[in-house]
SERO-4910 file (N, C-alpha, C, O; in steps of 0.05 Angstrom, whole numbers):
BEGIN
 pado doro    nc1    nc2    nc3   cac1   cac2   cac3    cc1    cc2    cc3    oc1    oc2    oc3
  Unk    A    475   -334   -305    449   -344   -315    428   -322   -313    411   -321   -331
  Unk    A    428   -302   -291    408   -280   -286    411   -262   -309    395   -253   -325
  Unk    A    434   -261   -305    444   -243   -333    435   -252   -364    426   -236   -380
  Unk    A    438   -280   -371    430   -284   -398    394   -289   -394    382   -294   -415
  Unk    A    384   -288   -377    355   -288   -376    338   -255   -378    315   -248   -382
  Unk    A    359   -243   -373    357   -211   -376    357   -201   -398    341   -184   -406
  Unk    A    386   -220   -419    392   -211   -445    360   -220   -465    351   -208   -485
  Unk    A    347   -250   -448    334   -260   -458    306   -244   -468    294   -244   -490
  Unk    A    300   -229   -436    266   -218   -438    277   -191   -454    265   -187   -476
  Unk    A    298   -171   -447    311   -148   -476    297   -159   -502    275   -151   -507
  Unk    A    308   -174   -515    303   -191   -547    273   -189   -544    261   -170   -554
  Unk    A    264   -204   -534    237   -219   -542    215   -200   -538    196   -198   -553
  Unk    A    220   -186   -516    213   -150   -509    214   -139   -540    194   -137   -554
  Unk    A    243   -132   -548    242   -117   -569    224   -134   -591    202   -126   -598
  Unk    A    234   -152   -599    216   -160   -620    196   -166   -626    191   -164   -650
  Unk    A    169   -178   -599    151   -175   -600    140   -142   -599    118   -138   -610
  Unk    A    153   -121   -589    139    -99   -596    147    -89   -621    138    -66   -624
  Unk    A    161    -98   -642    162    -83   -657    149   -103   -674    131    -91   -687
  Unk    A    149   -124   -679    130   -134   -692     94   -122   -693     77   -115   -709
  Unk    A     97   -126   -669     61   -103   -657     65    -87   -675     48    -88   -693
  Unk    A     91    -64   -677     82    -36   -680     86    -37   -715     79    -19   -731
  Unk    A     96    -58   -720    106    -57   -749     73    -64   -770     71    -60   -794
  Unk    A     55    -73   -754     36    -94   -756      8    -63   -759    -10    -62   -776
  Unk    A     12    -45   -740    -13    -29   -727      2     -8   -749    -14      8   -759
  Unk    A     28     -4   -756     30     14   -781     23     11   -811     11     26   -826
  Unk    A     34    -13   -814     32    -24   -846     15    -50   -843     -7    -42   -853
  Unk    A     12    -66   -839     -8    -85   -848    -34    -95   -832    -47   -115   -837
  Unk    A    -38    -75   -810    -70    -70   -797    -86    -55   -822   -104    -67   -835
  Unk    A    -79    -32   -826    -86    -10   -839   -109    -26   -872   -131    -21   -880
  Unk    A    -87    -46   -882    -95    -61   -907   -109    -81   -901   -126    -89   -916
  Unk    A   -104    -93   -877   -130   -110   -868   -162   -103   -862   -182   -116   -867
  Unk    A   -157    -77   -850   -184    -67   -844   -190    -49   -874   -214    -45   -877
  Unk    A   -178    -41   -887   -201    -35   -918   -198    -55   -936   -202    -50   -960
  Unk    A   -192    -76   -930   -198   -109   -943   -221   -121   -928   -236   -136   -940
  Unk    A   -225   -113   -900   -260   -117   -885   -277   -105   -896   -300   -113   -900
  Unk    A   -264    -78   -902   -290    -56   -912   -302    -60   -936   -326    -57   -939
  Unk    A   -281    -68   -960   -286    -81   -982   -307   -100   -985   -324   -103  -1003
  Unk    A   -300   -111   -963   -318   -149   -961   -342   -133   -951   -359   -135   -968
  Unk    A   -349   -118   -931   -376   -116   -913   -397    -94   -941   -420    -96   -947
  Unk    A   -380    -79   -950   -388    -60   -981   -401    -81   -995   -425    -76  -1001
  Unk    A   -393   -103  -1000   -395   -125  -1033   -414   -152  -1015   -421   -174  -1024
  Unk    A   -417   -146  -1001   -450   -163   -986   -467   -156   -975   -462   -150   -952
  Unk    A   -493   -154   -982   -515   -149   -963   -521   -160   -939   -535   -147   -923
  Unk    A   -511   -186   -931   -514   -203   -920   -492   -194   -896   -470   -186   -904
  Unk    A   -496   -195   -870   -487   -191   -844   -458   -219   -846   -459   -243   -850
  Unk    A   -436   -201   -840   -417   -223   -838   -411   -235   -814   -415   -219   -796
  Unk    A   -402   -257   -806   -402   -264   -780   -360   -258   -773   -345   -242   -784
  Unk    A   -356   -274   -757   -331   -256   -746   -313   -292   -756   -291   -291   -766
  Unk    A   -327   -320   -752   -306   -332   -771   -298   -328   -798   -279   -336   -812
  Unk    A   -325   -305   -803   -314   -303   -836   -303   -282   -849   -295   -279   -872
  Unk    A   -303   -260   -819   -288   -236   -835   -255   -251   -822   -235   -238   -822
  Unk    A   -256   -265   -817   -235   -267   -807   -211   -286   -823   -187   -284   -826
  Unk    A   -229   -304   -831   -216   -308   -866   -209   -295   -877   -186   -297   -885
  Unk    A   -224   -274   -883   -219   -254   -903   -191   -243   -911   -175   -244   -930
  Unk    A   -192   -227   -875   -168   -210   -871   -165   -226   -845   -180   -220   -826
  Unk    A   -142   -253   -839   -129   -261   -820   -103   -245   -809    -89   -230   -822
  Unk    A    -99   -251   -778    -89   -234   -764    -57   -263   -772    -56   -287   -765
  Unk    A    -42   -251   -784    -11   -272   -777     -7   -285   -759     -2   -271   -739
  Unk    A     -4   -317   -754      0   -324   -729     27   -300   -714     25   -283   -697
  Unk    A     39   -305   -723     71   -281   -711     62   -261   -698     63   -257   -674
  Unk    A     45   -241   -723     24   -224   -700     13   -224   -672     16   -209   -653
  Unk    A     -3   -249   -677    -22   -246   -663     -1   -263   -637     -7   -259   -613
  Unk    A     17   -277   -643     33   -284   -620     46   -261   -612     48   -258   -588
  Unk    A     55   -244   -624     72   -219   -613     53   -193   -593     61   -176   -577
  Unk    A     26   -200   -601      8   -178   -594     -6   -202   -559    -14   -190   -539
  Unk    A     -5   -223   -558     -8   -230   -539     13   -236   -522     10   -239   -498
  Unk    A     33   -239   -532     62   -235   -514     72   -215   -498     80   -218   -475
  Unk    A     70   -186   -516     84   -169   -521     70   -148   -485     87   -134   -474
  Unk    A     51   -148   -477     42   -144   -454     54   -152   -421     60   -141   -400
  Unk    A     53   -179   -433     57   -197   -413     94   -190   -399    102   -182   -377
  Unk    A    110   -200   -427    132   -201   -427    144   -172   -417    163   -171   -403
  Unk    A    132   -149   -425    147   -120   -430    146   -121   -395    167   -118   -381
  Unk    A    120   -127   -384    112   -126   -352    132   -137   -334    141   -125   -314
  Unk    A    140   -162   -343    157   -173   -326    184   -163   -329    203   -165   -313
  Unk    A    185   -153   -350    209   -143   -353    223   -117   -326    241   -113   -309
  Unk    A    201   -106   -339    200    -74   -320    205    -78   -287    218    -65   -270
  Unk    A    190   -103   -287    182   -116   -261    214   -120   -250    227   -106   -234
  Unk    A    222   -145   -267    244   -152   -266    274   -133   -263    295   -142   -254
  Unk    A    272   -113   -269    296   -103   -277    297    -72   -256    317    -61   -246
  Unk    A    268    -63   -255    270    -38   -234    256    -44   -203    262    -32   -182
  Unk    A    242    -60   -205    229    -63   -181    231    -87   -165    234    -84   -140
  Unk    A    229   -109   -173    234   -132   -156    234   -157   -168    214   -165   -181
  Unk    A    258   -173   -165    265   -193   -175    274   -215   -147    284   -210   -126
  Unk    A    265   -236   -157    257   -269   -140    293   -284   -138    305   -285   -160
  Unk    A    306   -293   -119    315   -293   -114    313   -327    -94    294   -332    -79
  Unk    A    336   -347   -100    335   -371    -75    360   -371    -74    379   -368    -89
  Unk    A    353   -376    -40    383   -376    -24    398   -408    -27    384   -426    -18
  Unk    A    417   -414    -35    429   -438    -55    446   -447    -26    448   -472    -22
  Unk    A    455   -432     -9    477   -438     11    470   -424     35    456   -404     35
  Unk    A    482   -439     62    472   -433     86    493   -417     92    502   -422    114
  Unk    A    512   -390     75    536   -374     90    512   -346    111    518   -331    130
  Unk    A    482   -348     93    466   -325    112    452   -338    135    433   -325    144
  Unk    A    459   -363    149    446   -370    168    459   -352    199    482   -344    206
  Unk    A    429   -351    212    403   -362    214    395   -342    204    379   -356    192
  Unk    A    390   -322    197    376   -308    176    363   -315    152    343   -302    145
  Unk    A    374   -335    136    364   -342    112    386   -374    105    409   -382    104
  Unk    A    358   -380    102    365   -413    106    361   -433     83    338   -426     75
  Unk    A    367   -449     71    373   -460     46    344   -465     40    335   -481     57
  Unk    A    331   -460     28    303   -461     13    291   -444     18    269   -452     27
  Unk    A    292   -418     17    285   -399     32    289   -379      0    312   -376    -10
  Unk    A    271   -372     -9    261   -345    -43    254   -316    -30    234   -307    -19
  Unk    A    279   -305    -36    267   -278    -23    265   -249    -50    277   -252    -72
  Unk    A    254   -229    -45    253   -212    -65    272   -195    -52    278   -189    -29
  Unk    A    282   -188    -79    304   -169    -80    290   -140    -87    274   -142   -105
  Unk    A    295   -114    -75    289    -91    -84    316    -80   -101    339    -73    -94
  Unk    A    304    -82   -127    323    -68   -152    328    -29   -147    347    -16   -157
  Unk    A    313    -22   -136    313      7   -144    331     18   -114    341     41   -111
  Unk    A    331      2    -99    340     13    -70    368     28    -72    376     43    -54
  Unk    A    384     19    -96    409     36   -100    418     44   -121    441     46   -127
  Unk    A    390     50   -139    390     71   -164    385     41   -192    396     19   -193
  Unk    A    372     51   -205    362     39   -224    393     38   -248    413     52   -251
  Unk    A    384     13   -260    413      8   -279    393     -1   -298    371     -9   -291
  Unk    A    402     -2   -327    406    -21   -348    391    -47   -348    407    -52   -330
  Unk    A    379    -66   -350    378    -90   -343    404   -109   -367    407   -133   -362
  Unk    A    423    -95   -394    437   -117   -403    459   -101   -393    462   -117   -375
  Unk    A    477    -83   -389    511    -73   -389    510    -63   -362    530    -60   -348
  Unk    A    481    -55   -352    481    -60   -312    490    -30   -318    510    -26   -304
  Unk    A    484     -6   -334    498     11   -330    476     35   -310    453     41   -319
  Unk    A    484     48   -284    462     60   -274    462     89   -283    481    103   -288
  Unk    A    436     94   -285    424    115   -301    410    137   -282    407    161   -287
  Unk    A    400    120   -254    388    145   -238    397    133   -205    397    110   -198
  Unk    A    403    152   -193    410    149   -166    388    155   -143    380    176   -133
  Unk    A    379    129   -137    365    128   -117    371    128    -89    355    139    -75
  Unk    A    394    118    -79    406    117    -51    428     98    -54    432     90    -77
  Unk    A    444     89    -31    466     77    -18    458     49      0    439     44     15
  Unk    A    476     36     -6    484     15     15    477     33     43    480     57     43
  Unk    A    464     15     72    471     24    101    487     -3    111    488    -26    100
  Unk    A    499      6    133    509     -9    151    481    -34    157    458    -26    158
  Unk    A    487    -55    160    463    -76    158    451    -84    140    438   -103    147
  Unk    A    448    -78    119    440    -82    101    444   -111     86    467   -117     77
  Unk    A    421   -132     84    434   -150     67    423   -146     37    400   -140     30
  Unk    A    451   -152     19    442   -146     -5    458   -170    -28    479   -182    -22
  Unk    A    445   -172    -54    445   -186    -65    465   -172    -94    459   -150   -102
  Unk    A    488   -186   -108    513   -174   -117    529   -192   -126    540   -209   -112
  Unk    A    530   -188   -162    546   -191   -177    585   -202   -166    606   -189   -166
  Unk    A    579   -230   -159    611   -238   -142    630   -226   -160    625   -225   -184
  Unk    A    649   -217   -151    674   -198   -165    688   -207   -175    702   -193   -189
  Unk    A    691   -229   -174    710   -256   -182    700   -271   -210    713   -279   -229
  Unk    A    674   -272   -204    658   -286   -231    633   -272   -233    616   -281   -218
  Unk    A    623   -248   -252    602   -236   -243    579   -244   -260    559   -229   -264
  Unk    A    583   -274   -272    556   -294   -278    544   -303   -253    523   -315   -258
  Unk    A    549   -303   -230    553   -312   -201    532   -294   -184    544   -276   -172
  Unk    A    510   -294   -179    498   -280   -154    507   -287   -119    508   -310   -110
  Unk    A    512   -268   -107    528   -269    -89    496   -247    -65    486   -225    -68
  Unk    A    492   -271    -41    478   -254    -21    501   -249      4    518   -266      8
  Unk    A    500   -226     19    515   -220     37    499   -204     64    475   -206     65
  Unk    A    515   -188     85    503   -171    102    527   -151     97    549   -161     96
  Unk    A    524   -121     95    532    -96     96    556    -92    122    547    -79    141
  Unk    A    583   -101    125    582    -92    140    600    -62    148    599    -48    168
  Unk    A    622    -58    117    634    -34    113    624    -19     95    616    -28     74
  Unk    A    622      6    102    615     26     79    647     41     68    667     39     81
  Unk    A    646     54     43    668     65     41    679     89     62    667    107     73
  Unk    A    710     81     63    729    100     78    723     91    104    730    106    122
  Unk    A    710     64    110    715     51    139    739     42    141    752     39    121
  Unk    A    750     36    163    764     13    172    754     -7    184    747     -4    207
  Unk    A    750    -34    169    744    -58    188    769    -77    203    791    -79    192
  Unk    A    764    -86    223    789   -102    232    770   -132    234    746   -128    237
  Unk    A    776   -155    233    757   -185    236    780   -193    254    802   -193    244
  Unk    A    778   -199    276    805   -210    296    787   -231    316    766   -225    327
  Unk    A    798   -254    318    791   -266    340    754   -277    339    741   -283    359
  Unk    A    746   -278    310    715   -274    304    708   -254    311    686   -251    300
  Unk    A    713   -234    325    701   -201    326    709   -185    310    732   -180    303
  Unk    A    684   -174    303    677   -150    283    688   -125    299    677   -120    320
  Unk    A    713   -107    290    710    -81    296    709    -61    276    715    -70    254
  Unk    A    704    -32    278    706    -18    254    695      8    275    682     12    296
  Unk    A    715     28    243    723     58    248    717     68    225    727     67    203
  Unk    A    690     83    236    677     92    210    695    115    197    715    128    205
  Unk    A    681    115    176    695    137    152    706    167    167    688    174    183
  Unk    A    724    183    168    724    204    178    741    226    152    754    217    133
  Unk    A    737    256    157    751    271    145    776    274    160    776    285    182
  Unk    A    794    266    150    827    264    154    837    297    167    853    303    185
  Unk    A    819    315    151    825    347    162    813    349    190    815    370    202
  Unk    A    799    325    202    789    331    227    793    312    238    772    305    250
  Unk    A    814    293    241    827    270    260    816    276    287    797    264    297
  Unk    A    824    289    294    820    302    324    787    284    333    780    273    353
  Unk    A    776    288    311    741    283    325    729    262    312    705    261    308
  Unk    A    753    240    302    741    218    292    739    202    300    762    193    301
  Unk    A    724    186    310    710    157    324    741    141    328    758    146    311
  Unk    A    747    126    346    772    112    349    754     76    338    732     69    331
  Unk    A    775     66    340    755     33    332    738     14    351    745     -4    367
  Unk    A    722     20    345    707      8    365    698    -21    364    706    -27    341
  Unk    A    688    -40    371    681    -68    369    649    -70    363    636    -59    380
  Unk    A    636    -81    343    617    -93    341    605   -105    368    616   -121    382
  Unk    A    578    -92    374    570   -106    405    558   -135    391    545   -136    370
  Unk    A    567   -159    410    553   -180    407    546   -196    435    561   -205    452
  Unk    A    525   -197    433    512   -221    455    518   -245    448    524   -248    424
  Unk    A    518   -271    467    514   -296    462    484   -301    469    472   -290    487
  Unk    A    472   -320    451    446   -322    464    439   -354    472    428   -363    492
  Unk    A    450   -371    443    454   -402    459    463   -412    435    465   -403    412
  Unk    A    470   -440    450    489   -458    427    475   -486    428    470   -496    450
  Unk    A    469   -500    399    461   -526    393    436   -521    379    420   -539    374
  Unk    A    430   -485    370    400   -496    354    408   -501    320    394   -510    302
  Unk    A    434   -492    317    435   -497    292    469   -523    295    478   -526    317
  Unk    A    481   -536    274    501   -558    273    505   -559    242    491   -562    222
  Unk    A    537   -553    251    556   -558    223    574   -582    223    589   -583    242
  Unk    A    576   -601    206    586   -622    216    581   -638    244    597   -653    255
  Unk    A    557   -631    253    562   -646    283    569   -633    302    568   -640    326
  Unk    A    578   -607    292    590   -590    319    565   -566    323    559   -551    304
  Unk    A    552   -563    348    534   -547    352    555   -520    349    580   -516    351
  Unk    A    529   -501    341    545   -474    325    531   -457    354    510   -464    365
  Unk    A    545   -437    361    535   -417    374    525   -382    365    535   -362    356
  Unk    A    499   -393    374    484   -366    365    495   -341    382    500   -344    406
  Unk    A    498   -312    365    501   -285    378    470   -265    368    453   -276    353
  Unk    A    468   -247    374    454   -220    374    492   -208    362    513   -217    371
  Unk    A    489   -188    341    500   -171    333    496   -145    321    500   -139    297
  Unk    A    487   -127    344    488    -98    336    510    -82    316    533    -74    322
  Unk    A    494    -79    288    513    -61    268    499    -39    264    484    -39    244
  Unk    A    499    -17    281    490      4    277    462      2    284    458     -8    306
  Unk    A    444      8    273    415      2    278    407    -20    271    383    -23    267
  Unk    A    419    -33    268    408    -61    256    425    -86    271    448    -96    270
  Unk    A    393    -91    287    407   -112    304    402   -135    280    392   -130    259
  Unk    A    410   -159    287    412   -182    284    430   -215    295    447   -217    312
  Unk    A    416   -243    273    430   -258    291    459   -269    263    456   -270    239
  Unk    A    486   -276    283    505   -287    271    512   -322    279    508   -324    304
  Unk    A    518   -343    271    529   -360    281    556   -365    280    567   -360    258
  Unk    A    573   -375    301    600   -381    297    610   -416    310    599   -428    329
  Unk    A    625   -422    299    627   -461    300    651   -456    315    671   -446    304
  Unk    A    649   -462    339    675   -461    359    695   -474    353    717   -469    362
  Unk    A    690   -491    338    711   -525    338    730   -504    303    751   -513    293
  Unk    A    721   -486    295    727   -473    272    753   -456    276    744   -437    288
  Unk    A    774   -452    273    789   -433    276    798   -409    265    808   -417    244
  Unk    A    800   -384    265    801   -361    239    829   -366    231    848   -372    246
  Unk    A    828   -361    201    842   -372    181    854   -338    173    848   -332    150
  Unk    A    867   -321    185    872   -303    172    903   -301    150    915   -284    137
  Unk    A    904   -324    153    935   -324    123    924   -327     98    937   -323     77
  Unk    A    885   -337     99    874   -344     69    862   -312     72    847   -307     53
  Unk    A    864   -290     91    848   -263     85    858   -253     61    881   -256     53
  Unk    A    833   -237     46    842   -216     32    863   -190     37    857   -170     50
  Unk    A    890   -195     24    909   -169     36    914   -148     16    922   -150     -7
  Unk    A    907   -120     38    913   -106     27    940    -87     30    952    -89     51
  Unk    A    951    -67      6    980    -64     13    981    -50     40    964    -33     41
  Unk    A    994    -51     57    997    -33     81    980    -37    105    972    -23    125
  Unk    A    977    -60     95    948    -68    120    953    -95    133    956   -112    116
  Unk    A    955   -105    163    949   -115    172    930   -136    165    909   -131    153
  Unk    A    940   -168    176    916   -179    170    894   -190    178    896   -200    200
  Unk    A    872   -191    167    851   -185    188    836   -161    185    813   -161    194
  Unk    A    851   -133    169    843   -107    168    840    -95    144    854   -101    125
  Unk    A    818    -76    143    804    -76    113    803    -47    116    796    -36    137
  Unk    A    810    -32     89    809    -14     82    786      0     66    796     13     48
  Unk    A    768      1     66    741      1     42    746     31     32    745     53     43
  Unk    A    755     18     -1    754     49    -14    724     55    -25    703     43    -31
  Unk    A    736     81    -25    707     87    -45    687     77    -70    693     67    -91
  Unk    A    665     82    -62    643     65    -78    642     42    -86    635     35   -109
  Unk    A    653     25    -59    661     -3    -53    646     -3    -24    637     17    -13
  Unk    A    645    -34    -14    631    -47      8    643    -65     15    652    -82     -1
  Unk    A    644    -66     43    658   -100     53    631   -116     72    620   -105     91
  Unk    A    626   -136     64    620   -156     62    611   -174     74    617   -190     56
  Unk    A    599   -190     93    601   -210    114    584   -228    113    560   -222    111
  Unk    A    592   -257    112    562   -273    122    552   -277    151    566   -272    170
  Unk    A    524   -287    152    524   -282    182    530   -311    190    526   -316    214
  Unk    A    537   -327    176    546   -349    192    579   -352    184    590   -364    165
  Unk    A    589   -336    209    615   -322    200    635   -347    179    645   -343    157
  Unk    A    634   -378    199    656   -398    193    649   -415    177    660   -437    176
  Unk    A    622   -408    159    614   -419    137    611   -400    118    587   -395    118
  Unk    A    624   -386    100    613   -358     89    640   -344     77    654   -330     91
  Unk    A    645   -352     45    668   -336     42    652   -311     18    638   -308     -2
  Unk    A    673   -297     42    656   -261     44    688   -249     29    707   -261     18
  Unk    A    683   -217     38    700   -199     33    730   -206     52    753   -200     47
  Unk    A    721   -218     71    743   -229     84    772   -243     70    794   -243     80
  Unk    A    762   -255     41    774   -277     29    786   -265      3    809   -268     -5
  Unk    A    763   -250    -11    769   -234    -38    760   -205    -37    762   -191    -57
  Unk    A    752   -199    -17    764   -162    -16    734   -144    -21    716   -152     -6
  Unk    A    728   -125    -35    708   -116    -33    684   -110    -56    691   -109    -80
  Unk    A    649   -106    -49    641   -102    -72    641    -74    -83    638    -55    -68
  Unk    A    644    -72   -109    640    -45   -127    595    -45   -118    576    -58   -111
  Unk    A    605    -18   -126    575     -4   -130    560    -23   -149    540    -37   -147
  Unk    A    582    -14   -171    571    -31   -199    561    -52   -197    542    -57   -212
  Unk    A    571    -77   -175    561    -97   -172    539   -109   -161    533   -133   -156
  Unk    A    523    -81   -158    508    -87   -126    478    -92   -144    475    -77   -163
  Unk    A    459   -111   -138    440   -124   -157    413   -108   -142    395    -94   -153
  Unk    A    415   -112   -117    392    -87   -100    396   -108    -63    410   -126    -54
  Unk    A    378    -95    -58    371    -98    -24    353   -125    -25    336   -126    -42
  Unk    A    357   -146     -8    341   -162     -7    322   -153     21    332   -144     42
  Unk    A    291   -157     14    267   -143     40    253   -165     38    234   -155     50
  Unk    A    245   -188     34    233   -214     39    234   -238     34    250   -248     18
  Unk    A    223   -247     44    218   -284     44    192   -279     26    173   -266     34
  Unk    A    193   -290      2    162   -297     -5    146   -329     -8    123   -335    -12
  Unk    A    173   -348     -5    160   -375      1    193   -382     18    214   -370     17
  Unk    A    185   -403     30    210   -421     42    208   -453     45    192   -460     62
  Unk    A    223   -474     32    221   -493     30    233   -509     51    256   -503     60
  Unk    A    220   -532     61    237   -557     75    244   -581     55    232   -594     38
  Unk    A    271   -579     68    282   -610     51    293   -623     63    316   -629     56
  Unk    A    285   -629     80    286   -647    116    289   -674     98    269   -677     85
  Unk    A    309   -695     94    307   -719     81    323   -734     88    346   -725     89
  Unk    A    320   -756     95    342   -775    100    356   -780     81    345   -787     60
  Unk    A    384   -779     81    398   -793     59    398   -820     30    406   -824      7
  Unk    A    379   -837     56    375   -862     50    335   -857     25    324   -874     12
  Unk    A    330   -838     27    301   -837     14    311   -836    -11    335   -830    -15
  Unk    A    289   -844    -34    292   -855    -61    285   -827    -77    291   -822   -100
  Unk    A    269   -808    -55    257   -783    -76    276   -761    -80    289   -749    -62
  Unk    A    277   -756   -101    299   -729   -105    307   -710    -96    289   -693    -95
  Unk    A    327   -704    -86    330   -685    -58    327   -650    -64    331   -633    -47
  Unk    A    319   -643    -93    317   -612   -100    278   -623    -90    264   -604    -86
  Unk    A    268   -644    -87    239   -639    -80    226   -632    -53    232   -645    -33
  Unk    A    207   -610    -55    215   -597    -23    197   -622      5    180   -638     -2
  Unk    A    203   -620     25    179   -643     45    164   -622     51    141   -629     56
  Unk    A    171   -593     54    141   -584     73    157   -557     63    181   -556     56
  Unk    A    132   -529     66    139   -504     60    139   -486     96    120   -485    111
  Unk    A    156   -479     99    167   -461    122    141   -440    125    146   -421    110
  Unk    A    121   -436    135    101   -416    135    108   -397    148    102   -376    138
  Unk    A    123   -396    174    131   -376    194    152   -362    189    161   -345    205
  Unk    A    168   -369    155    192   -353    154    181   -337    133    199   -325    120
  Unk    A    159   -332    125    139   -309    102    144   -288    118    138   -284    142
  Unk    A    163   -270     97    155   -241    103    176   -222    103    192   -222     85
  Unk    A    179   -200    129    212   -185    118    234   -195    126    230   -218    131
  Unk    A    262   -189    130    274   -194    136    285   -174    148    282   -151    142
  Unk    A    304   -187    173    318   -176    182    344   -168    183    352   -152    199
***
């Protein structure tokens, strides 16, 4: 749907500006010495309903010339700098929580195309932590939010709900490459958030510089026969090739990630998500008559960046 709303502001972009420009070449030009004509052939001071009879501006025109501003803006807006974004599913909790619109930074990993997504200038890379927003690989009508947690030429291992990983190394220098180490995680408490009834337990999870929080549902068990496998790999263990990313939600046992279908391409990657700009409550009893997409109250304390 992002995608055909892209294809949408392209069109209407193009054709309102070329209508403008078709308008300020060939038929402005004949309008204004059809005024000049008229203001020549009366003595009399014309007023502006009446030159305006004279020589009328096309409705099409004059819709394309007040469009054509507006629309080109959001476009630009839209496609290099920052595009609006709602979180549909709780796989980013507690980080980002179902009514929760955050802006996405488009340019954070090089500007693309807004219709064939093709990138044209290289601005930077995925980091370790990073949550970012990405074309699902499987269906790429599909917006897909995640957290960063392989870069290419890692090894990740997911065992036992722990995160480990062995960053990228040059193979000509084995000798001095990091062995696998475990994701540090704290526990911090259990029962502020509930999946089914079963209180979920909150961690702190250090990925590199970027701390943050994960939840995991005890009563949940890891499912590693539905993992993504790769040839020669262990399961549970991820290989990230080049100019690819693996994946994670932070609410590990609600959240099918890279774990399940493997990794994202570059190509896929839509930009960095850096805020909350509104967040909705939809606190409702089952039993209420009012429509449940209508929000009860707006989240004020979750405005702003993310972590």
């Amino acid at each position: 749907m992002a995608n055909y709303f892209s294809i949408f502001l392209v069109i209407v972009t193009l054709a309102s500006g070329l209508i403008w420009l078709a308008d300020a070449l060939l038929w402005a030009p004949k309008r204004k010495e059809k005024l000049a004509m008229a203001k020549a052939s009366n003595q009399a001071e014309l007023d502006d309903e009446t030159l305006q009879k004279i020589a009328p501006v096309p409705y099409l025109v004059d819709t394309a010339q007040q469009i054509f501003p507006v629309i080109a803006f959001v476009l630009v807006l839209r496609s290099f700098l920052y595009e609006p974004f709602q979180i549909p599913s709780g796989s980013m909790m507690p980080t980002l929580l179902v009514g929760d619109f955050i802006l996405v930074e488009k340019f954070s990993y090089g500007l693309k195309d807004p219709v064939a997504r093709n990138k044209f200038v290289e601005l930077g890379e995925p980091e370790r932590g990073d949550i970012v927003v990405f074309k699902y690989p499987e269906d790429p009508n599909i917006d897909y939010i995640k957290r960063v947690v392989g870069l290419p030429g890692d090894t990740v291992v997911y065992n036992n709900k722990q995160v480990f990983i062995k960053p990228a190394c040059d193979v000509t220098q084995q000798a001095k490459c990091p062995d696998m180490q475990p994701v540090e995680l704290t526990f911090e408490q259990r029962g502020e958030f509930f999946q089914d009834m079963v209180p979920l337990e909150r961690f702190t999870e250090q990925l590199g510089a970027v701390s943050h929080q994960v939840l995991r549902n005890p009563a949940v068990p890891p499912h590693p026969q539905f993992y993504y496998q790769q040839p020669g790999t262990a399961a549970g263990e991820f290989l990230v090739p080049e100019g690819q990313y693996f994946v994670l939600g932070d609410n590990r046992d609600n959240s099918r990630d890279s774990r399940y279908w493997g990794f994202v391409p570059d190509a896929n990657l839509v930009g960095k998500a850096v805020a909350i700009w509104i967040s909705f409550e939809f606190d409702r009893p089952p039993s209420s008559w009012v429509p449940g997409w209508i929000p009860t109250g707006i989240r004020f304390e979750r405005i702003g960046g993310i972590d």
